[in-house]
C-alpha positions, -999 to +999 in steps of 0.1 A: -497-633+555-480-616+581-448-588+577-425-591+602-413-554+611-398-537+640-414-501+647-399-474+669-422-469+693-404-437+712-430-415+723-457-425+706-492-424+722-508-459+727-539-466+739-548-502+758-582-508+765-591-532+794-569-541+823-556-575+835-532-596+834-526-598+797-533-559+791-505-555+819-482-574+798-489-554+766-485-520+788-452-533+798-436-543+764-450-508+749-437-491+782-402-506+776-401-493+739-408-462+747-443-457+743-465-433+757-491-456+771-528-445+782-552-473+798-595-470+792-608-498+819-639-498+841-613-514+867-574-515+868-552-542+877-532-534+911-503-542+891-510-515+868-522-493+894-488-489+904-477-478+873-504-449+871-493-442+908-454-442+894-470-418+863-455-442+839-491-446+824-519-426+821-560-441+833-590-432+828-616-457+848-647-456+826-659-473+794-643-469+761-651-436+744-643-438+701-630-403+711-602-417+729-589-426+696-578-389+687-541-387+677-536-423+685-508-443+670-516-480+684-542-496+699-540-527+719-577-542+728-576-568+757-611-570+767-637-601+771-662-582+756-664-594+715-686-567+710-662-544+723-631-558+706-654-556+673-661-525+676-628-507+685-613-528+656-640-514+635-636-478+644-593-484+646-592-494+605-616-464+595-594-442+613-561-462+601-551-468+633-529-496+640-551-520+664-541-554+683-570-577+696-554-594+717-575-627+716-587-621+677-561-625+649-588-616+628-597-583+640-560-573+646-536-552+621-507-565+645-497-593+661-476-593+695-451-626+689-433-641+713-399-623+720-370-618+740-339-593+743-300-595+754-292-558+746-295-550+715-306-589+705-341-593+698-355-625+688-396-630+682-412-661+673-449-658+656-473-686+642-496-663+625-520-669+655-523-703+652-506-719+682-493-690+704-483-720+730-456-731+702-445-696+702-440-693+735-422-729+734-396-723+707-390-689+722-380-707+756-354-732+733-342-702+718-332-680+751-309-712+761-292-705+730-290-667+730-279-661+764-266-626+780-233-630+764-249-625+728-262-589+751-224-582+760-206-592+724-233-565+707-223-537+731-185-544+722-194-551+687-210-514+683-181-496+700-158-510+670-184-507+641-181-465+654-143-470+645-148-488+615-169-460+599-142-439+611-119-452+603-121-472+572-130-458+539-141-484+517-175-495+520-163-528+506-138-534+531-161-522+556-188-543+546-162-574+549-154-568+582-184-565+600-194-596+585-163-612+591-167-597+634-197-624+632-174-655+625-142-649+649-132-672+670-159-663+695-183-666+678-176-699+664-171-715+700-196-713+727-196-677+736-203-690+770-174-704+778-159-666+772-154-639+800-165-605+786-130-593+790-118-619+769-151-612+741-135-576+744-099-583+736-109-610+706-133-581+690-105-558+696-079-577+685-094-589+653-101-551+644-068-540+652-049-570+624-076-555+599-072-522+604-031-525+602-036-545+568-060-524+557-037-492+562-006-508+547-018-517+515-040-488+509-032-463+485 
C-alpha cells in the first residue's frame, strides 16, 4: 500500500544512476523541484549532456560505485541491468536511503506517478505500478480539466489568503472564507470562459463584502 506524500526536494542531493531517455526525465522532474542532481553512467544522453555542460547536473562517466551513496537523500536507478538495479536497491534500504527503480515496483521505496502542474496545482495519478499506461491516460483527461487558469486563480488566491491572515482574526471566520474562495462564482462556471482580470476582480471582490461584514459586526 502506497502513501501518497509530497517531499521538498530544495537542495537535496540526488543521485540517478544510468542515462537515457527515462533517467533524463527523472533528472528533469528532480531538477525542477529543486534538487541537487548527480548522474553515475558509463555513457550520458546528449540531452543530459547539455545539462552537465549548463552545470545544472553533476556526471561522473564510470560504473556505479556504493560509495556514491555517501550523504545521499534519493536515489533514482534507471538502468537495464537487474543485477544492478538489485543491487543499488539492496545497498539504498541498508543505508535508509530513499531509492526508485525505475522499472521494478518491487525494489523501489518510491514511486514517480504520473503528474502535472498549473502553478501552484499539482495533480499525480498512480496505479501502484500496475498499469503506468492508465496513469499516463487519466492524467491526459485530467489536464483538459485543470487548465492554466486553475495556475492563474492560485496566484490570485494566495495574494488574498496573505490579507486574510492579516487581516482577520478569527480562525473560524478565516477558515470559512478560504473555503468559501473555492465555490464563488468562478469557480462554479467554467473558469475558462474568465479573463484573469476578471478571476482577479471576483477574488477581490468576494474578499472585500467579507471583510466589510466581518469588520462591522465584530466586537
Amino acid at each position: 500500500m502506497l502513501l501518497p506524500l509530497n517531499i521538498k526536494f530544495s537542495k537535496k542531493k540526488c543521485l540517478v544512476i544510468g542515462s537515457g531517455s527515462v533517467a533524463l526525465r527523472k533528472i528533469r522532474s528532480l531538477l525542477e523541484c529543486g534538487g541537487c542532481v548527480s548522474v553515475v553512467s558509463k555513457k550520458i544522453d546528449s540531452k543530459a549532456k547539455v545539462l552537465f555542460k549548463k552545470k545544472k547536473i553533476a556526471f561522473q562517466e564510470r560504473r556505479f560505485l556504493i560509495s556514491d551513496l555517501k550523504d545521499v537523500f534519493f536515489v533514482v536507478c534507471a538502468t537495464n541491468d537487474r543485477k544492478i538495479n538489485s543491487m543499488v536497491s539492496q545497498e539504498c534500504k541498508k543505508r535508509k536511503v530513499l531509492v526508485n527503480v525505475v522499472d521494478s515496483f518491487d525494489l523501489s521505496d518510491v514511486i514517480f506517478p504520473a503528474f502535472f502542474r498549473q502553478g501552484s496545482l499539482v495533480i499525480s495519478v498512480n496505479t501502484s505500478g500496475v498499469s503506468p499506461a492508465l496513469s499516463k491516460k487519466i492524467k491526459q483527461d485530467l489536464r483538459k480539466h485543470f487548465s492554466k487558469d486553475y495556475a492563474y486563480f492560485l496566484k490570485e488566491l494566495s495574494l488574498i489568503r496573505k490579507k486574510v491572515q492579516n487581516e482577520i482574526a478569527s480562525s473560524g471566520v478565516r477558515k470559512k472564507i478560504f473555503k468559501d474562495l473555492t465555490n464563488i462564482e468562478v469557480m462554479r462556471d467554467n473558469i475558462k470562459s474568465y479573463t484573469r482580470l476578471q478571476i482577479k476582480n471576483k477574488i477581490k471582490s468576494f474578499y472585500d463584502r467579507y471583510a466589510h461584514n466581518y469588520n462591522r459586526i465584530k466586537p
